[in-house]
DOBAVO-536974 format. One record per residue (C-alpha): residue number from 1; residue in one letter; x, y, z. Coordinates in nm, 4 decimals, padded with zeros to 6 digits. Layout:
<rs>
<NUM "a" <X Y Z>>;
...
</rs>
This chain:
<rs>
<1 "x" <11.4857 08.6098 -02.6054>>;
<2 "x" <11.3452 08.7789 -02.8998>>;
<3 "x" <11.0147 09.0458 -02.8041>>;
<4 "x" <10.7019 08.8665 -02.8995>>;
<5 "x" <10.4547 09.0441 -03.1111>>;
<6 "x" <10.2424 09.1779 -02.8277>>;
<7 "x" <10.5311 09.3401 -02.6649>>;
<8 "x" <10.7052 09.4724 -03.0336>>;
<9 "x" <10.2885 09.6546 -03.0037>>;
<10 "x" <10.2860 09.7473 -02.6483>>;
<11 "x" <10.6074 09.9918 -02.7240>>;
<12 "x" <10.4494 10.1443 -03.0191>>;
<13 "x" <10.3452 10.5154 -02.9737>>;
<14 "x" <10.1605 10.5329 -03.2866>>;
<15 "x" <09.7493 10.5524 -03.3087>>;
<16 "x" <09.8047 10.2143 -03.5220>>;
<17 "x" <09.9724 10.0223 -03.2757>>;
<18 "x" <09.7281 10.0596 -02.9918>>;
<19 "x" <09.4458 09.9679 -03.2427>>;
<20 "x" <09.6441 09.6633 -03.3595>>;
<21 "x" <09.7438 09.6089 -02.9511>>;
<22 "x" <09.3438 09.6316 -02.8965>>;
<23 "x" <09.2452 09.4450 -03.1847>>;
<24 "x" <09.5182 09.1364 -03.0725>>;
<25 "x" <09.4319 09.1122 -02.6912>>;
<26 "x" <09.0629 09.0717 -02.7893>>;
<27 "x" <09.1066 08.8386 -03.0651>>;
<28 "x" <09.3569 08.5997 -02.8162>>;
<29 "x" <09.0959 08.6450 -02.5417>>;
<30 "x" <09.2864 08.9153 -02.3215>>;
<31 "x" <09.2020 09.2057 -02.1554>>;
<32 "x" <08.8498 09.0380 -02.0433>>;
<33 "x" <08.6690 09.2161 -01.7372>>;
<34 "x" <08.8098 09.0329 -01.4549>>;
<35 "x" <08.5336 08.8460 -01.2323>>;
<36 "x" <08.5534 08.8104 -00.8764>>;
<37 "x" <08.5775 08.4370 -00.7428>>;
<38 "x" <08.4215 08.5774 -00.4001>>;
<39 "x" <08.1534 08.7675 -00.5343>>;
<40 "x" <07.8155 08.6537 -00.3801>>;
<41 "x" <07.5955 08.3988 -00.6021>>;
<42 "x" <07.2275 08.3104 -00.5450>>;
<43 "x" <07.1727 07.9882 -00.3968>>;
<44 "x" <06.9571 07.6976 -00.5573>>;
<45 "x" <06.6739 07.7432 -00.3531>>;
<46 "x" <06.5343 07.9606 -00.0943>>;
<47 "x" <06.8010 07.9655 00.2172>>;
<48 "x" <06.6851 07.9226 00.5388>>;
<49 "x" <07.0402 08.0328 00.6872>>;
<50 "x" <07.3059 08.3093 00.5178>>;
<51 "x" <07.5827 08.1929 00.7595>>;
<52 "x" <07.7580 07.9133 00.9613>>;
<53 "x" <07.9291 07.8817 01.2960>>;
<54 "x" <08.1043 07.5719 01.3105>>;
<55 "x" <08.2028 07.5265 01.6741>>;
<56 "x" <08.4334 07.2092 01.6935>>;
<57 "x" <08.5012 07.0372 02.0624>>;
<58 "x" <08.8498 06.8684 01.9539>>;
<59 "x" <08.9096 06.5195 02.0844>>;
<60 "x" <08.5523 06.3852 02.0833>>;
<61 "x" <08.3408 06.4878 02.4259>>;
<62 "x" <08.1173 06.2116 02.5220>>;
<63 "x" <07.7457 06.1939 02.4055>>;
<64 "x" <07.7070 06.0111 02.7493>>;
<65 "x" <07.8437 06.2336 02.9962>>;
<66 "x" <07.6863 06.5720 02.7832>>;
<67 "x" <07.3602 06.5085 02.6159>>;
<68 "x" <07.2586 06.1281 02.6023>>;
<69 "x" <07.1857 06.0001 02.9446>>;
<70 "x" <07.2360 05.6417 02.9714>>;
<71 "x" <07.0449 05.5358 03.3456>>;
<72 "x" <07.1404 05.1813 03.2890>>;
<73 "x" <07.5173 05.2548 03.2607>>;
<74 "x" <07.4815 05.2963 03.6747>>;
<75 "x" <07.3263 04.9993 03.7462>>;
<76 "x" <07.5779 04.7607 03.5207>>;
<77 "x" <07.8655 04.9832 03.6903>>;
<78 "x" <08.1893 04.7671 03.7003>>;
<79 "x" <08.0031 04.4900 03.4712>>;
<80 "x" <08.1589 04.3891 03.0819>>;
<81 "x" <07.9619 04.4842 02.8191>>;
<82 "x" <07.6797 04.2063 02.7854>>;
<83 "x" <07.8079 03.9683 02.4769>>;
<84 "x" <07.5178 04.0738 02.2767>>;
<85 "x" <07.7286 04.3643 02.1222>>;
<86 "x" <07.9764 04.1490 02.0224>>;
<87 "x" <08.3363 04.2364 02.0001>>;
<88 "x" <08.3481 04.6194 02.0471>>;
<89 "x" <08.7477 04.7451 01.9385>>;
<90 "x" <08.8801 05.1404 01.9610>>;
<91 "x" <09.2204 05.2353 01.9789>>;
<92 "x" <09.3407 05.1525 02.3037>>;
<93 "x" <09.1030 04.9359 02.4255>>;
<94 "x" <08.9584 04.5763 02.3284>>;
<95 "x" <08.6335 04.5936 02.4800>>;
<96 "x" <08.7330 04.4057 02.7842>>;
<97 "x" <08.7148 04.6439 03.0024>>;
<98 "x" <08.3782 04.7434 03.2517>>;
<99 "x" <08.1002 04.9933 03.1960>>;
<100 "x" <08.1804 05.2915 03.3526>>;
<101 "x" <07.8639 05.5311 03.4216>>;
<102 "x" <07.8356 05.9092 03.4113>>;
<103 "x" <08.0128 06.1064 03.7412>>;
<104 "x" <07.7981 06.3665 03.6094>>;
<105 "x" <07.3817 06.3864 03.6921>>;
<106 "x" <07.1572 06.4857 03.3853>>;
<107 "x" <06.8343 06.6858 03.4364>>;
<108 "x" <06.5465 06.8046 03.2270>>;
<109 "x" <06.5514 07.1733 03.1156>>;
<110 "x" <06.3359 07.4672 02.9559>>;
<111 "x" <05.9903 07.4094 02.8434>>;
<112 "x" <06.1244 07.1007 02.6227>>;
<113 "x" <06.2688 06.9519 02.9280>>;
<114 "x" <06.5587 06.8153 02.7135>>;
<115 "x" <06.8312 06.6105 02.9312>>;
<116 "x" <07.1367 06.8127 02.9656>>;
<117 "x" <07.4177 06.7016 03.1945>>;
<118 "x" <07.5763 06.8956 03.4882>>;
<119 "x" <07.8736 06.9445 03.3303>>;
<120 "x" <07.6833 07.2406 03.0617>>;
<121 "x" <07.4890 07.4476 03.3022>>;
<122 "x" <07.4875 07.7385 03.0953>>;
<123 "x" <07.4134 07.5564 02.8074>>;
<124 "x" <07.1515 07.4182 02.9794>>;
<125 "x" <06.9409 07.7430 02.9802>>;
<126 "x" <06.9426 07.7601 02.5854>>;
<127 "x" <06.7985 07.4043 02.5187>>;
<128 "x" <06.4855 07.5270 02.3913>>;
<129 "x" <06.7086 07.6626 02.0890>>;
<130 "x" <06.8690 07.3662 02.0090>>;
<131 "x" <06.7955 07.0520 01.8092>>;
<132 "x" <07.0240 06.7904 01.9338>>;
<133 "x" <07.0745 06.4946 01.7325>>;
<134 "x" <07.1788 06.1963 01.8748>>;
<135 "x" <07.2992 05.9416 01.6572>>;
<136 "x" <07.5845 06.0466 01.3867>>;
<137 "x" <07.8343 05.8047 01.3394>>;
<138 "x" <08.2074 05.8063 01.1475>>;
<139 "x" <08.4015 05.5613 01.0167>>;
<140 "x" <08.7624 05.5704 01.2316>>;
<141 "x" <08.8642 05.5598 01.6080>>;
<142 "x" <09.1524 05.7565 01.4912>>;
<143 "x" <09.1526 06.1405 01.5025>>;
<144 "x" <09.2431 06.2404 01.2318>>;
<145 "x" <09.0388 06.0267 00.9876>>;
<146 "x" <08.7769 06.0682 01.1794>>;
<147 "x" <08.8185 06.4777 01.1595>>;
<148 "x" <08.8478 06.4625 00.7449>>;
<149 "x" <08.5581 06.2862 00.6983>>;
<150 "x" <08.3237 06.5703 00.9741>>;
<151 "x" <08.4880 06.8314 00.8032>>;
<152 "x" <08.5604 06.7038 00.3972>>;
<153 "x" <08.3330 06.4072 00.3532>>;
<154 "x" <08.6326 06.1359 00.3278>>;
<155 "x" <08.8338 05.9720 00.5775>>;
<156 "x" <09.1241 06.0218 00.3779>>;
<157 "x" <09.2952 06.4089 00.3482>>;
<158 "x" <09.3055 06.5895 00.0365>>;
<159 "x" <08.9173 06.6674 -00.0376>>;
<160 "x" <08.7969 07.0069 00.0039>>;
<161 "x" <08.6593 07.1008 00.3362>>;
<162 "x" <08.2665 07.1938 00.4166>>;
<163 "x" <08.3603 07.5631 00.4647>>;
<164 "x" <08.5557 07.5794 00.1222>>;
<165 "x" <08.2852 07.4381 -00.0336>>;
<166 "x" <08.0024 07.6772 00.0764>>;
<167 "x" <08.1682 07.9580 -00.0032>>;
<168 "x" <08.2296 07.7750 -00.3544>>;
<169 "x" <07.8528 07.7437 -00.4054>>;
<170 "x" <07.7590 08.1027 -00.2207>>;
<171 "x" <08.1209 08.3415 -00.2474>>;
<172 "x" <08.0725 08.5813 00.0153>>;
<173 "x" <07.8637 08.8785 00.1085>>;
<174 "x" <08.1567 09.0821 00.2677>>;
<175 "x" <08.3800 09.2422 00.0272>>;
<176 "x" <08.6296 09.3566 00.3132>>;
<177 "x" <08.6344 09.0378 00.4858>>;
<178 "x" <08.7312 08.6920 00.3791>>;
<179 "x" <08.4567 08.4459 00.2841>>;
<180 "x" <08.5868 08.1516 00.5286>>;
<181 "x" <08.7067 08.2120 00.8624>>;
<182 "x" <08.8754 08.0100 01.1116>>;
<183 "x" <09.0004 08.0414 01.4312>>;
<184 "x" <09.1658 07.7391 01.6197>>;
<185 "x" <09.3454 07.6996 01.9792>>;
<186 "x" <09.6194 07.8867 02.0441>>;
<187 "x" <09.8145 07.6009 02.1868>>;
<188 "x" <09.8120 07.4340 01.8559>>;
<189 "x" <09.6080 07.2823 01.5903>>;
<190 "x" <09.4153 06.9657 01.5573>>;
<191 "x" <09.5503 06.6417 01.4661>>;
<192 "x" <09.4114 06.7150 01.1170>>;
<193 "x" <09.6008 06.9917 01.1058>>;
<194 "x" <09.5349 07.2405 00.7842>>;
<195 "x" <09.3500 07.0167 00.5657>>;
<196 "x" <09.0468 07.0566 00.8183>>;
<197 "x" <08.9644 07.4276 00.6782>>;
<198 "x" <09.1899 07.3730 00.2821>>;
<199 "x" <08.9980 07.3893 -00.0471>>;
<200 "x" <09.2164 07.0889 -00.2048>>;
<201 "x" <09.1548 07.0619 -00.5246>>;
<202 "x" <08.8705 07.4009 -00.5285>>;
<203 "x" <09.0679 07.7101 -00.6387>>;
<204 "x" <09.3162 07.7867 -00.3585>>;
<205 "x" <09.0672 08.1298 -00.3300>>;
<206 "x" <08.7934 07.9006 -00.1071>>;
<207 "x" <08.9676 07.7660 00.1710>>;
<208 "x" <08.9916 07.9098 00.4904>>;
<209 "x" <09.1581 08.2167 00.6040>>;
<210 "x" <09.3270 08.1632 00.9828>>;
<211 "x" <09.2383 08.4157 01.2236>>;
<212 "x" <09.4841 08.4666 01.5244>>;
<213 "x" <09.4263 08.6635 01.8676>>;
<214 "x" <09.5423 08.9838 01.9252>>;
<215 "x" <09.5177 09.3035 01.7009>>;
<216 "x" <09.6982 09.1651 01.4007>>;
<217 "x" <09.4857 08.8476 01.3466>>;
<218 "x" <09.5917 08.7809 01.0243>>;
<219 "x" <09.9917 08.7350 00.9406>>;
<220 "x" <10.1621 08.9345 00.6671>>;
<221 "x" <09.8430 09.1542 00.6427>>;
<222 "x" <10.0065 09.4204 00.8086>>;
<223 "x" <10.2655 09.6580 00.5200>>;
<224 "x" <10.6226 09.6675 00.6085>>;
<225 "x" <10.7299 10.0002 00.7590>>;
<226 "x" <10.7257 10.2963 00.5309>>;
<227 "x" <10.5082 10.1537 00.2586>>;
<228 "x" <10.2317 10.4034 00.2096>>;
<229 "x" <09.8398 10.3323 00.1662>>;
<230 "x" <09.8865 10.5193 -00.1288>>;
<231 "x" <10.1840 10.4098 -00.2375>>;
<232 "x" <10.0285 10.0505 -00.1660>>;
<233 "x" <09.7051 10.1612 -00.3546>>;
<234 "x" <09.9505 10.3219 -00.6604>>;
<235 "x" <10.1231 09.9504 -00.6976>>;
<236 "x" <09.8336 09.7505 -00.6514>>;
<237 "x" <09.6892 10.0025 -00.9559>>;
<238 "x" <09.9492 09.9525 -01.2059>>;
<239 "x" <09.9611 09.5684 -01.1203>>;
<240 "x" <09.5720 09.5881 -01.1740>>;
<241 "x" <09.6526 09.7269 -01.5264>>;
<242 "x" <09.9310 09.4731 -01.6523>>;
<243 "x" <09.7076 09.2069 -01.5687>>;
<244 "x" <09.4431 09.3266 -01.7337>>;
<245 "x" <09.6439 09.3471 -02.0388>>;
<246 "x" <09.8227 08.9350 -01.9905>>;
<247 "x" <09.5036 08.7812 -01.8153>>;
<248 "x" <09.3335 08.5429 -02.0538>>;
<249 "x" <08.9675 08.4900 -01.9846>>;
<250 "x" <09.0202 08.1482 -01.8844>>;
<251 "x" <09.2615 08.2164 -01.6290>>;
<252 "x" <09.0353 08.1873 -01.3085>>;
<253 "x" <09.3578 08.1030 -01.0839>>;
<254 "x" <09.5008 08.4162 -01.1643>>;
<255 "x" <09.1662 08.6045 -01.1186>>;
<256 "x" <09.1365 08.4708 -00.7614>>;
<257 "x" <09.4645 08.5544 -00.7110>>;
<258 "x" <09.4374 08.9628 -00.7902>>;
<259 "x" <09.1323 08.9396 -00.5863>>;
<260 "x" <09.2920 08.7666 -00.2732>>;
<261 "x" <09.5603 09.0744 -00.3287>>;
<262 "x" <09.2802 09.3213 -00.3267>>;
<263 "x" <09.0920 09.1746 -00.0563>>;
<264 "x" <09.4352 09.1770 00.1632>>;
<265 "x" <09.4515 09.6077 00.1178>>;
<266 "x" <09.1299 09.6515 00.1756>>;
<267 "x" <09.1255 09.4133 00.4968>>;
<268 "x" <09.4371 09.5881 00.6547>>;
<269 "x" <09.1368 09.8763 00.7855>>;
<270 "x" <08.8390 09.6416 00.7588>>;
<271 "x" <08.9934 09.3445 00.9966>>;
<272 "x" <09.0998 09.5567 01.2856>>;
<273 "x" <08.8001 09.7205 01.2961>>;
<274 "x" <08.6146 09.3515 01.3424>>;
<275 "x" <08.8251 09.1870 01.5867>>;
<276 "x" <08.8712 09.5370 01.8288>>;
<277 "x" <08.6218 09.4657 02.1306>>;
<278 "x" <08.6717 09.8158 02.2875>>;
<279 "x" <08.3172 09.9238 02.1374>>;
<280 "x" <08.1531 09.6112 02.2589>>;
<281 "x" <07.9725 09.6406 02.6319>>;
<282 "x" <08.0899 09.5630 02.9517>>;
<283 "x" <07.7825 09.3527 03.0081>>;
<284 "x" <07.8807 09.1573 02.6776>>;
<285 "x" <08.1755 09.0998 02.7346>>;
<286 "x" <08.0903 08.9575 03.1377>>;
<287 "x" <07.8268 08.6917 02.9061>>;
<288 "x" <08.1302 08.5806 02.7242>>;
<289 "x" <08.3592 08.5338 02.9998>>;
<290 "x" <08.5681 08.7934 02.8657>>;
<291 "x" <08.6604 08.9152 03.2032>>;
<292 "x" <08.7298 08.5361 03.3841>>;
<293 "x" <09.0715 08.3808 03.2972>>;
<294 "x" <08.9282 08.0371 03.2363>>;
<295 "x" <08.6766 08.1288 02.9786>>;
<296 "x" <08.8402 08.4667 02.8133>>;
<297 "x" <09.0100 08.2800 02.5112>>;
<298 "x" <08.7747 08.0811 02.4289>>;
<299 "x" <08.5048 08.3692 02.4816>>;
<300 "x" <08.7087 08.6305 02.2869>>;
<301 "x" <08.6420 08.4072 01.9686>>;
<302 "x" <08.2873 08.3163 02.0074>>;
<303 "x" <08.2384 08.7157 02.0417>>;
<304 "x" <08.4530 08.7371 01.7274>>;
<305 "x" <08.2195 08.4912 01.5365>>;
<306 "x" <07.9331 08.6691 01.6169>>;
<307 "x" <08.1110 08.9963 01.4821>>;
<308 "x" <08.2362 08.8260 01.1758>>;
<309 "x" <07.8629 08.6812 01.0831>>;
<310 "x" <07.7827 09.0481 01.1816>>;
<311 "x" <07.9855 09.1682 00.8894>>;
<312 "x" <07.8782 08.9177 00.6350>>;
<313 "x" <08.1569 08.6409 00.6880>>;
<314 "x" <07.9765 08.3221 00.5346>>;
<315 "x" <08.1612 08.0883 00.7408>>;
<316 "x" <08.3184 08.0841 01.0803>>;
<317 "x" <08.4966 07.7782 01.2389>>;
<318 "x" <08.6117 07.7228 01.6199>>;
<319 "x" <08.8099 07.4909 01.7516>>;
<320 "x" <08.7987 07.3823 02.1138>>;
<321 "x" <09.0758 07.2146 02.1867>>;
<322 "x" <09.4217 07.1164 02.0238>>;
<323 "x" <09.7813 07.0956 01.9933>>;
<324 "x" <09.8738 06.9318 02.3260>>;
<325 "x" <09.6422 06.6537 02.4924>>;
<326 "x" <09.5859 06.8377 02.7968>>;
<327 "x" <09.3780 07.0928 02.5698>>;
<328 "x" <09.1783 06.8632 02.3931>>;
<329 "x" <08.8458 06.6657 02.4607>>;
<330 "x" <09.0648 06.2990 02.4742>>;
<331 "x" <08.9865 06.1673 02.8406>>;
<332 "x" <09.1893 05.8420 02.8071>>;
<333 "x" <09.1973 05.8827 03.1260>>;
<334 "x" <09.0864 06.1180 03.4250>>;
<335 "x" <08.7338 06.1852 03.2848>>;
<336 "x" <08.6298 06.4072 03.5177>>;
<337 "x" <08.9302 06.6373 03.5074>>;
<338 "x" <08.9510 06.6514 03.1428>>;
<339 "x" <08.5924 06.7223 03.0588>>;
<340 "x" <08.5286 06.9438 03.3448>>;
<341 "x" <08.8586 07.1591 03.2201>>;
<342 "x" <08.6802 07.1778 02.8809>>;
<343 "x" <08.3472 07.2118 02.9448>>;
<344 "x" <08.4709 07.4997 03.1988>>;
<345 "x" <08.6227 07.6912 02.9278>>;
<346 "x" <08.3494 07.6705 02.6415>>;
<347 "x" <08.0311 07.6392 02.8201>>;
<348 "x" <07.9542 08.0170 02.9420>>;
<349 "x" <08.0852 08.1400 02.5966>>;
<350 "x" <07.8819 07.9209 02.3742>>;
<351 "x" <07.5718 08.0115 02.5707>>;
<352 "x" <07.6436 08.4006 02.5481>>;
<353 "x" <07.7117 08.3122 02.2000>>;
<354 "x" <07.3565 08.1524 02.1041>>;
<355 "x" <07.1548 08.3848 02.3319>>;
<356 "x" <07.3467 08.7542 02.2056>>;
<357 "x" <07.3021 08.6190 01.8163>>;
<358 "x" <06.9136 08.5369 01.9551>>;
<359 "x" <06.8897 08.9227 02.0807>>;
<360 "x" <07.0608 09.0336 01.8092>>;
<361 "x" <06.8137 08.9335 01.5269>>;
<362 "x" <07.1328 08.6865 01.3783>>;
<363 "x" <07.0458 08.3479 01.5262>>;
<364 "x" <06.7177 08.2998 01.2545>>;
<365 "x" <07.0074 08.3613 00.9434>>;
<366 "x" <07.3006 08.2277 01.1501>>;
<367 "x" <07.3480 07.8134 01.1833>>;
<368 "x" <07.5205 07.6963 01.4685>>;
<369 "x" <07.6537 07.4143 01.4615>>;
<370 "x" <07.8426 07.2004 01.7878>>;
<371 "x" <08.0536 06.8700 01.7253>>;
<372 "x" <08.3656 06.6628 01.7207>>;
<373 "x" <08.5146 06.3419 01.5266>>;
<374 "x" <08.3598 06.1116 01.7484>>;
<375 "x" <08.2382 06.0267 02.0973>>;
<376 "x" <08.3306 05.7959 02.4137>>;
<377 "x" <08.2597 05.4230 02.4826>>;
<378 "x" <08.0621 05.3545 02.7869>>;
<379 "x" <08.3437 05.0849 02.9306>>;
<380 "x" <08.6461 05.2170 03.0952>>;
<381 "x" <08.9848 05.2901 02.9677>>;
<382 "x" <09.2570 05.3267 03.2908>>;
<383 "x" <08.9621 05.3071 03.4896>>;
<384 "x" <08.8783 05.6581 03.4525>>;
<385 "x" <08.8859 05.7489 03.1733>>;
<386 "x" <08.7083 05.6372 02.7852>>;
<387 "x" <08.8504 05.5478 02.4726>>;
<388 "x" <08.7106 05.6524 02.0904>>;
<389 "x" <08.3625 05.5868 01.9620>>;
<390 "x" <08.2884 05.6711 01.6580>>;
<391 "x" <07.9478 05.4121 01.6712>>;
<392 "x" <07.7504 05.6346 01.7706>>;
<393 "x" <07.7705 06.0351 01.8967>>;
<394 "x" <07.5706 06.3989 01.9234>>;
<395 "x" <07.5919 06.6950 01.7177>>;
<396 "x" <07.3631 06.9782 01.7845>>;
<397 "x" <07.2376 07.2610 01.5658>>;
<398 "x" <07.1072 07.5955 01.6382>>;
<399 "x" <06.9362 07.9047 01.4464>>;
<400 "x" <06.9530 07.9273 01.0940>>;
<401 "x" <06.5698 07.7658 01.0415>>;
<402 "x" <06.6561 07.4959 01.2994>>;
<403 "x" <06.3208 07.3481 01.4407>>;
<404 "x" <06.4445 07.4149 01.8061>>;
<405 "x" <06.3875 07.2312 02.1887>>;
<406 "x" <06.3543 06.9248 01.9954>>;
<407 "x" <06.6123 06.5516 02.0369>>;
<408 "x" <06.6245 06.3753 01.7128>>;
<409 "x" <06.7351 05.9931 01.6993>>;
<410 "x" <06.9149 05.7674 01.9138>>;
<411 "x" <07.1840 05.5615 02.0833>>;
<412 "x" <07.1490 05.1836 02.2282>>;
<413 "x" <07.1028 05.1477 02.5857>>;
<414 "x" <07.4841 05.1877 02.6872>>;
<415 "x" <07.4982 05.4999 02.4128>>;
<416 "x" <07.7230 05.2535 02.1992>>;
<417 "x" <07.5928 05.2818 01.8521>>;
<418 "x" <07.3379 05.4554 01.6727>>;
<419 "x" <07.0380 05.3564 01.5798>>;
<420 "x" <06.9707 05.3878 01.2391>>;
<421 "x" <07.2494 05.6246 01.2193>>;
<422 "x" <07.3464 05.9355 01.0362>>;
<423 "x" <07.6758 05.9211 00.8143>>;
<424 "x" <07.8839 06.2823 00.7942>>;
<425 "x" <07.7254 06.3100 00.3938>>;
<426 "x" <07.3950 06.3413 00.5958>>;
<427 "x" <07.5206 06.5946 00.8271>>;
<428 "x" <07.7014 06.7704 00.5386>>;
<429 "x" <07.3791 06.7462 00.3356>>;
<430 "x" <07.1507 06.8672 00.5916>>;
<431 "x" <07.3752 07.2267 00.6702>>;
<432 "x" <07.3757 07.2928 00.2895>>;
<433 "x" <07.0165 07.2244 00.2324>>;
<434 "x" <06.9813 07.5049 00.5257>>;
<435 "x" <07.1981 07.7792 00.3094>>;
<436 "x" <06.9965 07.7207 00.0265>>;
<437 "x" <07.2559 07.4659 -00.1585>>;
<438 "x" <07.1621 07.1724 -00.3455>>;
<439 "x" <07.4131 06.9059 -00.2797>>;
<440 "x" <07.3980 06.7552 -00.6313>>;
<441 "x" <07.3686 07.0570 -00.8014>>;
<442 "x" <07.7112 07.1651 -00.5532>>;
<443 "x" <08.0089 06.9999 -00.7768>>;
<444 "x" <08.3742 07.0569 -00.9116>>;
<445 "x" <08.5171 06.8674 -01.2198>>;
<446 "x" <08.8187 06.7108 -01.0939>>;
<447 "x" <09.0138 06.4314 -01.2941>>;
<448 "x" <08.7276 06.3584 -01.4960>>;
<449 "x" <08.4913 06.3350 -01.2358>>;
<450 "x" <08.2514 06.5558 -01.0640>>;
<451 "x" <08.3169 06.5656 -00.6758>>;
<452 "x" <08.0548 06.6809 -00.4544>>;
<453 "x" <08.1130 06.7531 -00.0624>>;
<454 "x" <07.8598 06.4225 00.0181>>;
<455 "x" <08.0200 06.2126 -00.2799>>;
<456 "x" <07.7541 05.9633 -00.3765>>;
<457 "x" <07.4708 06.1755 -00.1970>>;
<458 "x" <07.3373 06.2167 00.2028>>;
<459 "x" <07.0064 06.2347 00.3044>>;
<460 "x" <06.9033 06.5628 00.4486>>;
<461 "x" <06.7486 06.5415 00.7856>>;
<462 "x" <06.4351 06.6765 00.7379>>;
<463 "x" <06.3229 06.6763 01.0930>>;
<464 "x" <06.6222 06.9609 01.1590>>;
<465 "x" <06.4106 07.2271 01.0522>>;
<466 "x" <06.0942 07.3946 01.1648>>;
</rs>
């Protein structure tokens, strides 16, 4: 292949040649100062948050049995579902089968007295921070659909995720640390599997960066043996240069791609440093759990979130549950064993969670957010156990200008559907108008069209905030 002009220029030694060289690369658009896809942006309007924590109970807990307590599912114990709600079909089950009531007793709590069942006693203590909301619905009985559409807007995979897109619309305001964080269960991921936290069709620079326990959270961070920081830092430099020299302005890909490499050196002293406890209290880590074998995993991460959100990490993601069934929130059957297992390892960490941001001066710019795909049905599956309901569930948000101690909307009498319920573009509407974010003004040209997290618009839920 013959050298093009640009390189016949580069090799000239002459004073003329590096004009011309200059004189080329500008006119063709090269050599432009290189922006940084990450780089913090002002939001629309004032924020009332800087940061999310997304914590994510895989499998779909059930509103009834956690924070919507149904009396009258004890007294029509055993009973069908009265024909008036016609012809109720989930995954497994047709409907058929009788009402099964709550093994577990709710009672009232903080000044708000808020119903909170037995099954979250720690989380009981923090009701007076939370705004629970009780009637979201989605639009599947099957998880994964039912996860895309919480998480991307759609029930269908390949839109960008909620995390991708707010650090789209606000980059991040770490510049050791990625923008998007997440941290699932060690046993395995959720049904949805990587498109839960991906950027799709947003620059591959947005979506979310996976953060594994132990000291190395991050694969291939670490530099093969031998390879210097300075040598690293010397090849990084002259890399830095010849792209400079062949990046057109246009190029974003590229640009997010030299700054995902620069981001990786600098991380390889910055991420250690976040996810090593050993300067972290002995009386923190006992609030997390950190020292009990049923609650240390799950506690290790919450304390992680808190230290990512700490360190200017925009948005953090946890996953209870997933890979095998056992480890999920899916009580086909055995209710009482399942929930109980989960609830045991996520309840004392997600308290220590709310109330260390709270003493920390975090909780007023940090949202917390708690959720799942879907909840239960209030009839029976195997008799112990409850099958998918997407009709009609609870989400609950924390911090982050949350209007707290407060229950917003509603479930039927048997906590079967919502009333007048919220779709996921409302929920998805309602955490970006807390960071600030405009949800029409929040768009990517794709194939002609511009795509927006809450597609043909959600209605914020005003009532969330104070």
């Amino acid at each position: 292949m013959s050298p093009s002009r640009r390189d016949i220029l580069r090799s000239a030694a002459n004073g003329f040649g590096a004009l011309a060289l200059q004189y080329l690369l500008a006119r063709d658009g090269y050599a432009a100062t290189r922006i940084n896809p990450l780089a913090a942006k002002p939001p629309h309007f004032a924020a009332k948050a800087k940061s999310v924590i997304f914590l994510f109970m895989v499998g779909g807990p059930s509103q009834i049995d956690t924070f919507d307590p149904k009396p009258l599912l004890k007294k029509h114990e055993g009973k069908p579902l009265p024909d008036s709600f016609g012809k109720i079909t989930s995954q497994f089950t047709d409907g058929s089968t009788p009402i099964l009531s709550s093994p577990w007793e709710f009672k009232r709590h903080g000044k708000s007295g808020i119903e909170v069942s037995s099954l979250m006693p720690r989380l009981a203590e923090c009701v007076d921070d939370l705004c629970i909301v009780r009637n979201f619905y989605t639009e599947s009985v099957v998880h994964a659909p039912a996860m895309y559409q919480v998480m991307s807007g759609r029930i269908l995979m390949g839109h960008p995720s909620i995390g991708s897109w707010v650090t789209y619309g606000l980059g991040s305001e770490s510049d050791n640390l990625p923008a998007y964080v997440v941290m699932p269960q060690p046993e395995g991921t959720p049904e949805g599997g990587t498109p839960m936290w991906g950027s799709a069709y947003l620059p591959a620079v947005y979506q979310g960066t996976l953060f594994r326990p132990g000291p190395n959270p991050v694969i291939h961070l670490k530099p093969p043996p031998g390879f210097t920081p300075e040598r690293q830092k010397s090849t990084l430099g002259l890399l830095q240069q010849m792209n400079d020299l062949d990046t057109p302005v246009h190029n974003s890909d590229m640009a997010a791609r030299i700054s995902s490499y620069e981001l990786a050196f600098r991380m390889q002293t910055h991420a250690p440093e976040a996810v090593d406890l050993k300067s972290e209290s002995e009386a923190t880590r006992a609030a997390y759990g950190l020292n009990d074998k049923r609650t240390g995993e799950f506690g290790t991460r919450c304390l992680l979130a808190r230290r990512l959100v700490e360190r200017g990490v925009r948005f953090v993601q946890l996953y209870s549950g997933g890979g095998p069934v056992s480890i999920q929130w899916d009580a086909h059957d055995n209710l009482v064993d399942n929930h109980e297992k989960m609830a045991g390892l996520t309840d004392q960490p997600v308290a220590a969670l709310l109330k260390d941001l709270k003493q920390r001066g975090l909780l007023d710019s940090t949202l917390v957010v708690w959720g799942s795909e879907f909840g239960r049905l209030p009839m029976s599956q195997s008799g112990n156990g409850r099958d998918h309901n997407p009709h009609g569930f609870t989400m609950w948000f924390a911090g982050g200008g949350v209007k707290p101690g407060q229950v917003l909307g509603d479930t039927d009498e048997f906590g079967l559907r919502a009333i007048d319920g919220l779709h996921m573009r409302d929920f998805h509407a309602t955490i970006l108008h807390a960071l600030g974010l405009d949800q029409n003004k929040l768009w990517y040209l794709h194939n002609g069209r511009h795509e927006k997290l809450t597609d043909f618009g959600g209605k914020v839920i005003e009532r969330v905030f104070a």
